[in-house]
N, C-alpha and C positions, 0 to 999 in steps of 0.2 A: 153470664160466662163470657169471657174474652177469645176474640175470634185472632187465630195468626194466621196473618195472610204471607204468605210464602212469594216472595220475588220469582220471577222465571231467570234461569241460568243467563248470563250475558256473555255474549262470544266476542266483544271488546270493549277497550275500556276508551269514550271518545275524553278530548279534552277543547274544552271550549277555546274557540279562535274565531276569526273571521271564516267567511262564508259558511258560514253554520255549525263549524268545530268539526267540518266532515276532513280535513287535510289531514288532521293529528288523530288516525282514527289507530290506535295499535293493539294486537292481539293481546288476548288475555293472559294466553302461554307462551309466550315466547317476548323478544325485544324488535324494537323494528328498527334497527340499526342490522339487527342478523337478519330479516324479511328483506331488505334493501342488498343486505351482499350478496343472497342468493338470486339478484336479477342483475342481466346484462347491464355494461355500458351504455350506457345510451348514441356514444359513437360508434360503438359496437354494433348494433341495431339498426343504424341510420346508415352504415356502409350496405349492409346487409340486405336492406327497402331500394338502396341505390341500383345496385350490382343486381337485383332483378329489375329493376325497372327500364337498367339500360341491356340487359340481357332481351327483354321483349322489345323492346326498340328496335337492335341490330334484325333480328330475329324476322320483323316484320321487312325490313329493309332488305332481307335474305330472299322472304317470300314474294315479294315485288319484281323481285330481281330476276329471278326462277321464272315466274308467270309472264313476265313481261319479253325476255329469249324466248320463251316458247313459242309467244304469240305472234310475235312479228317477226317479216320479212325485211326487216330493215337494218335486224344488228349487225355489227360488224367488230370483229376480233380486233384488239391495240397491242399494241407492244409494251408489256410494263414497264416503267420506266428502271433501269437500274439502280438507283440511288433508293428502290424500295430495299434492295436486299441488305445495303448496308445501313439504312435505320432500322431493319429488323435487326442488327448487330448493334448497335448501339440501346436501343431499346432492352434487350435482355443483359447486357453487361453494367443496364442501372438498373435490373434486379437482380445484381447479383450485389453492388456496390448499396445498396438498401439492406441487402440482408448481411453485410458486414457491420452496417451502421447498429442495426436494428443489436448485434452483440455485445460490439462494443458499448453500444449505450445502458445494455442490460447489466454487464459489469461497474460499469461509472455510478449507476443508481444502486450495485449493489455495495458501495461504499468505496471499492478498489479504485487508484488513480493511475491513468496511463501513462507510460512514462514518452512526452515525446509527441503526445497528437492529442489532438483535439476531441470530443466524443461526437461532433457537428463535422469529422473531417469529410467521413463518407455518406453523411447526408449530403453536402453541400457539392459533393462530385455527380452524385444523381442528382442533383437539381440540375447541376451542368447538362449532366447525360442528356435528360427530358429535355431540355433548351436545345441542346444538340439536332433531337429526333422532331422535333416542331419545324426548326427550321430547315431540315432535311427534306420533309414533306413539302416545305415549299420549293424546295430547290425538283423534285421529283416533280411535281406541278408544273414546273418551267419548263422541263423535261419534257413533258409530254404536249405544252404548247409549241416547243420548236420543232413536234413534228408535225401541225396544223390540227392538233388531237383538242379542242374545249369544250368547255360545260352541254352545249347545245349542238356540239357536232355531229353525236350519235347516240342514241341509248344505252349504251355501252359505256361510252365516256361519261358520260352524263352519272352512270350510277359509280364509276371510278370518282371521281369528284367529291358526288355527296356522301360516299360511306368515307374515303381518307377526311374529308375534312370534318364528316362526324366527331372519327376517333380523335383528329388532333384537337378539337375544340376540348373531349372529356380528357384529354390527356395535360391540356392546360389548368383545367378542374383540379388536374391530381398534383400538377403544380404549386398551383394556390394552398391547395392541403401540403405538400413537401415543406413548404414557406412558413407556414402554419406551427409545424410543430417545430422549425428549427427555431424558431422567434421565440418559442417557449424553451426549449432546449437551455439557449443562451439564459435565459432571464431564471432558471433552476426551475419553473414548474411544470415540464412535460408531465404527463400522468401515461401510463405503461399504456392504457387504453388506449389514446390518443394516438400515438405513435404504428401501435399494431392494426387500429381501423385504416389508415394512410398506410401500410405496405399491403392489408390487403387490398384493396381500391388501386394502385400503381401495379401489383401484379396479375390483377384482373384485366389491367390496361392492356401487359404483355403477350397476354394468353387470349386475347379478344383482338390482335394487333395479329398476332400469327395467323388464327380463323381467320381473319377478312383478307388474308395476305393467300393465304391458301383459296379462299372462296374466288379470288381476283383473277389467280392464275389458272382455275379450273374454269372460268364463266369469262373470262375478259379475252 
């Protein structure tokens, strides 16, 4: 008598490739073209790993800061320099000039043509802006040395120092990302991802740029 021997169910269907056909593994019920739209961008994802990473950075930089006024008898109050309060104005007026670009550009891809401007107009004025607030911070730097205020003058200054030039360093980051996608803009392959991980990452800048701005004037 003939024996049937019955297969176990199989929950995908592999197909042979390099590294042992495990890459091209796709479900049985479905397509993996749809398993792939239901996950994040990957710039998506990687803004996402950033903005906490440097969320725990400042954070520590915070608690330092706290511990280190308490403990000593040696801090001494600064005068912030003025030229802080108008890069906090420039700074939020190129998030506001991002989130013009970020529209106009959503119309440009949706087929519609502007009459008149560029779809890279108001990217390329927030590139200015962030150029503007880098160089501001140096100028606020200079600021604070012509009142004999530097790195090693007091503890105080000393954390005024390394949290501004923290942020200007991630704000040059967001630079290179601003650059990034206008480069693509130009040449037709921005991808809607791309664009949206870079205004969040720049408005993270603003909103991390005002906390240390406040943390400054509460503790400096």
């Amino acid at each position: 008598m003939a024996t049937t021997v019955h297969e176990p169910p199989t929950r995908g269907r592999e197909t042979a490739s390099g590294n042992g056909g495990w890459r091209n593994l796709v479900p049985a019920e479905g397509d993996l073209r749809a398993v792939q739209s239901s996950l994040p961008p990957p710039s998506s994802t990687a803004i996402w790993v950033g903005i906490a990473a440097i969320s725990m950075t400042f954070a520590a930089f915070t608690s330092a800061l706290i511990v280190r006024q308490g403990s000593s008898l040696d801090w001494r109050h600064i005068t912030l320099p003025s030229m802080l309060y108008l890069n906090t104005l420039i700074l939020l007026a190129s998030s506001v000039t991002l989130e013009l670009s970020r529209r106009q550009i959503a119309t440009f891809m949706g087929g519609l043509r502007i009459q008149g401007t560029s779809p890279a107009l108001w990217l390329d004025v927030t590139l200015l802006l962030g150029l503007l607030f880098v160089v501001g911070q140096y100028v606020a730097w200079r600021q604070l040395s012509a009142q004999g205020v530097y790195l090693a003058t007091n503890p105080s200054s000393s954390f005024f120092y390394v949290l501004t030039a923290a942020h200007a360093l991630h704000v040059l980051g967001g630079l290179g990302g601003l650059v990034y996608v206008i480069a693509r803009l130009r040449r037709s392959i921005l991808r809607r991802s791309t664009l949206d991980a870079a205004s969040r990452y720049w408005h993270f800048m603003d909103l991390l740029w005002l906390y240390l701005l406040l943390l400054l004037r509460m503790k400096m």
